[in-house]
C-alpha positions in Angstrom: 86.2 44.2 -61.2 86.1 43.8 -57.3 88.6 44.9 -55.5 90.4 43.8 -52.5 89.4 45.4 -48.8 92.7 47.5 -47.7 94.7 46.0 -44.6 92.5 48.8 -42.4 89.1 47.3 -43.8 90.5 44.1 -42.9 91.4 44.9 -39.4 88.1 46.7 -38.9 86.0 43.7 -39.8 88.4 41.6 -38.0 87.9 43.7 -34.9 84.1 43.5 -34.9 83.3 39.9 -35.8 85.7 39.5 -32.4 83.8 41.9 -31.1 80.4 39.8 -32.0 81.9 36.7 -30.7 82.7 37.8 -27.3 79.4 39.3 -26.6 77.7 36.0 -28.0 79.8 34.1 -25.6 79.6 35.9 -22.6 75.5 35.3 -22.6 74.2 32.8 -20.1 73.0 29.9 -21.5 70.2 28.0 -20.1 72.0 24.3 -18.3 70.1 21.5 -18.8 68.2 19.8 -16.6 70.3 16.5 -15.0 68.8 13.4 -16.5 69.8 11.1 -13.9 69.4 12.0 -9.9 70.0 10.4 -6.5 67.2 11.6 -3.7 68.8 10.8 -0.2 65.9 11.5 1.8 62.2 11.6 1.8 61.5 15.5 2.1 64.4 15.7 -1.1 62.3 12.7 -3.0 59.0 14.3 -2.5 60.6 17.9 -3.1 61.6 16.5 -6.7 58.6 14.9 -7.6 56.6 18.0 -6.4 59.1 19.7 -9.1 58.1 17.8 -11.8 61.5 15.6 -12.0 60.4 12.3 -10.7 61.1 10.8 -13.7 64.8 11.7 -13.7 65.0 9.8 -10.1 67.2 6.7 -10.5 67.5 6.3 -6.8 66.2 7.3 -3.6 66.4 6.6 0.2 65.7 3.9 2.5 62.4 5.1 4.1 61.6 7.2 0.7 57.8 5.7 0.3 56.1 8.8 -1.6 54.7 9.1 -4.2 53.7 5.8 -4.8 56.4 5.9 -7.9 59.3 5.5 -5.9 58.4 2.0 -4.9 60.1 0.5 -7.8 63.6 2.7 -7.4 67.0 1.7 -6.1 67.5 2.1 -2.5 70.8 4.3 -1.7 70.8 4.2 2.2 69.4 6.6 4.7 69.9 10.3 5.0 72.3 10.1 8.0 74.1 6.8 6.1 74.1 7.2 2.1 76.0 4.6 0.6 78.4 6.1 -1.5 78.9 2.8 -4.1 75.8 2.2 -4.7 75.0 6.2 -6.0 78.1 5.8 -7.8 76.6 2.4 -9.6 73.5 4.2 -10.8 76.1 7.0 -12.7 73.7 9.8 -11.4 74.6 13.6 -12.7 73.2 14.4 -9.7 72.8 13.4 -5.6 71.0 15.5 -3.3 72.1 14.7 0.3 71.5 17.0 3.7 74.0 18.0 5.6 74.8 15.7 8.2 77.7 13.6 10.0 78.4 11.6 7.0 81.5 11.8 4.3 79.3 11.0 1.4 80.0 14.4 -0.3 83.7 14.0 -0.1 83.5 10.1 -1.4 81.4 11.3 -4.4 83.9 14.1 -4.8 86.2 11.9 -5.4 84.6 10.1 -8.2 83.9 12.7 -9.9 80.0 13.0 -8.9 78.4 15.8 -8.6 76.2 16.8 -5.2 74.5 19.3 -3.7 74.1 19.6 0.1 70.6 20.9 0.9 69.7 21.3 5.2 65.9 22.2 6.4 63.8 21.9 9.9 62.3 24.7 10.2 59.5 26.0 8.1 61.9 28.4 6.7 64.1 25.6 6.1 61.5 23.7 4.3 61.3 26.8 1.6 65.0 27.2 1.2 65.6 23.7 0.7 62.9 23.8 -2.3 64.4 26.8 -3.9 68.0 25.1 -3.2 66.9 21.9 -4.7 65.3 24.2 -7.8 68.3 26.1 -8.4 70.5 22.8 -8.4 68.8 21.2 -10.8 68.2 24.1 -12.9 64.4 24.5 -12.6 64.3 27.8 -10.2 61.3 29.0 -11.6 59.7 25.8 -10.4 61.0 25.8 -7.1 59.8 29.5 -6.5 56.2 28.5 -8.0 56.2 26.0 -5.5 56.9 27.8 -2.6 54.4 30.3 -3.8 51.8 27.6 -3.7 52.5 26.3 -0.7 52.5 29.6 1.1 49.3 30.4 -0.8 47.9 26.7 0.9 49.4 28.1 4.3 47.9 31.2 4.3 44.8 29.8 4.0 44.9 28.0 6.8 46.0 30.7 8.9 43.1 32.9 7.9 40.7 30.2 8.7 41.9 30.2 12.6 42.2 33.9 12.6 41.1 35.7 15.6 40.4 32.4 17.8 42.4 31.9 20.8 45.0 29.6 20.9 44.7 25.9 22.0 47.9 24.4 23.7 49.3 21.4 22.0 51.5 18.6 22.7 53.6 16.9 19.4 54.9 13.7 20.3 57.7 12.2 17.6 59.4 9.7 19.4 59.0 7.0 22.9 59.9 3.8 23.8 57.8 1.0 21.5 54.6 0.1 22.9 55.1 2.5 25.8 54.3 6.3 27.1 57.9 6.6 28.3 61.4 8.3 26.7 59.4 10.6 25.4 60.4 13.4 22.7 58.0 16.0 21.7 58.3 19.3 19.6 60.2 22.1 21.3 61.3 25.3 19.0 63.1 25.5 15.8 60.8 22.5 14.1 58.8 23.1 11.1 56.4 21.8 13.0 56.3 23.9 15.7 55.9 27.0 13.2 52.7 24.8 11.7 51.2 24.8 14.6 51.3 28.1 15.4 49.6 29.0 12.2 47.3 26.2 12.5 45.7 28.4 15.9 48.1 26.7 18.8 50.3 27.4 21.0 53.3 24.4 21.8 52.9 23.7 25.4 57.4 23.3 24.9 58.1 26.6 22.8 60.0 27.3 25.8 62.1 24.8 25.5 65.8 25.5 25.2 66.0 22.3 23.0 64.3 21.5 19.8 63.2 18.1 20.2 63.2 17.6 24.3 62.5 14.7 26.3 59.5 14.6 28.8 58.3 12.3 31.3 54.6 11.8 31.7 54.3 13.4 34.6 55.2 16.7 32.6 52.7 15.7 30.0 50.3 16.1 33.1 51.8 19.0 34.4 51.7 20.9 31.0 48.1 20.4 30.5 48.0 20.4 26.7 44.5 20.4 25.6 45.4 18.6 21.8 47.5 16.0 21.6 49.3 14.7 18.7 51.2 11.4 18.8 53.1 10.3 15.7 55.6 8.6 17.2 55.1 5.1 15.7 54.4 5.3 12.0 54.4 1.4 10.9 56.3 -0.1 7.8 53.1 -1.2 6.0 49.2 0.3 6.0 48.3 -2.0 7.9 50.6 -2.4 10.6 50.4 1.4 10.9 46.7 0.8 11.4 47.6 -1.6 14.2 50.0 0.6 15.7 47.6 3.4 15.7 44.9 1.3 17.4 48.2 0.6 20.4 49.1 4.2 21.1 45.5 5.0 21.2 44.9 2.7 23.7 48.1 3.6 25.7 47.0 7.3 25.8 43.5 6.1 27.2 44.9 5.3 30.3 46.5 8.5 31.0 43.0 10.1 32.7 44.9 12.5 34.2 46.2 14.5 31.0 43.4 16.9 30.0 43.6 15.9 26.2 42.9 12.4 27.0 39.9 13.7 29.3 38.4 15.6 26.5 39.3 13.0 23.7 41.6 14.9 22.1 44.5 12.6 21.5 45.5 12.1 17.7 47.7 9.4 17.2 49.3 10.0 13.5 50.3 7.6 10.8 50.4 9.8 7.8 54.3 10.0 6.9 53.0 13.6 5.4 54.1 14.4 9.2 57.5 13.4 9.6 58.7 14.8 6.4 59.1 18.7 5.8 58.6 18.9 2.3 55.8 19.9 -0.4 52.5 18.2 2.3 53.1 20.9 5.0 49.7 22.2 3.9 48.1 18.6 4.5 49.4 18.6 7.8 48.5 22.6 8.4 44.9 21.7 7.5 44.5 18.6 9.7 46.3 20.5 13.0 43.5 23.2 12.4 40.7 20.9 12.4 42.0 19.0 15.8 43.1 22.5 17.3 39.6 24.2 15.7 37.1 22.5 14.1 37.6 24.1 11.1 38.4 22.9 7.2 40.7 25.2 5.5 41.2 25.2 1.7 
């Protein structure tokens, strides 16, 4: 005949199944991944794909044009303008934005929407962002194999400029349309700037007390860069960029009195892979070296 567990047995087993639960609760579980999210700017699109989520994006950016995926995706606004209704119409679990003079984060907020505010520009930048956009959407270990890879890529190109001396270089990202005037090049603090001193050169405006400064030609002259490379009109199509190109190439001809254009060492840019810090800073590491060296790292 069985007999009944005393009132102290009871307790005991009581006690430990509480016991049992706690420490089952208390255990991290793995979150899941966010089936629907909102890119807000290129470098996040291309950071996401690069990730392996690009087919969780139901919505990207205005001037989002890689990989060739996001052609058929919702348009949200631009990173300095998101448009808060539209996210909120494609019921993302997700929106990446950077940080910026908008209110976006607050409006979202508000609806109940969650975000996460990711800021780069400087190569530094462009690895924290990856690990931040990662750890948001719960795929660290991604982000950090990334960033491994891409150091891996970076290194690479560093070692094959390694004792050679420097070559200055001039980075133009913005003038007037059709002109060689209002110019803005690359000063300090840009991701780009740090590429191009890996890549073996030496930014004729790393002393610059601004990060994107505005020259005149006349200090183009007066710096004496001996590379010089001009994306400052990237074109809306292939072949307008190819037109565009052909423009600025021609404009920078007629400067004979800026040693790059004397020794034919004026690259006029296109490739978007150079306005957008994210996962192709090794594409654009590789090509400065071969303009500022000659040589083809892998």
């Amino acid at each position: 005949m069985a007999t009944r567990p005393t009132h102290a047995a009871r307790r005991s087993i009581a006690i430990a199944l509480l016991v049992l639960l706690a420490g089952t609760t208390g255990r991290s579980q793995p979150q899941a991944i966010p089936a629907r999210i909102v890119s807000t700017s290129p470098s996040i699109t291309e950071t996401l794909f690069a990730l392996g989520l690009g087919d969780r994006v139901v919505g990207v950016s205005t001037y989002c044009r890689y990989p060739a995926a996001v052609a058929a995706l919702p348009r949200v606004g631009t990173f300095l303008k998101p448009d808060a209704e539209t996210i909120a119409r494609l019921k993302p679990d997700l929106v990446f934005v950077h940080k910026g003079p908008h209110n976006v984060v607050t409006q979202l907020g508000t609806l109940g929407i969650k975000t996460a505010v990711v800021d780069g520009g400087s190569l530094p930048g462009v690895f924290a962002t990856i690990r931040e956009i990662g750890a948001a959407a719960h795929v660290a270990d991604r982000g950090e194999r990334l960033v491994s890879e891409l150091n891996a890529g970076l290194d690479r190109v560093k070692a094959s400029v390694a004792g050679r001396t420097p070559r200055k270089i001039l980075i133009v990202v913005g003038r007037r349309t059709g002109t060689l005037t209002d110019i803005i090049a690359v000063g300090p603090g840009s991701y780009l700037h740090d590429i191009a001193a890996l890549a073996g050169g030496s930014n004729v405006l790393g002393s610059s007390r601004l990060e994107y400064p505005r020259i005149s030609m006349e200090t183009v002259i007066s710096l004496a860069p001996d590379v010089i490379v001009d994306i400052g009109e990237m074109g809306e199509s292939p072949a307008d960029s190819n037109r565009r190109r052909q423009i600025t190439e021609g404009l920078w001809r007629g400067q004979t009195l800026v040693k790059a254009v004397r020794n034919g060492e004026v690259h006029a840019v296109h490739d978007e892979a150079f306005v957008v810090p994210g996962p192709r800073i090794v594409e654009v590491a590789r090509a400065m070296a071969r303009w500022l060296h000659g040589v083809e790292a892998r």
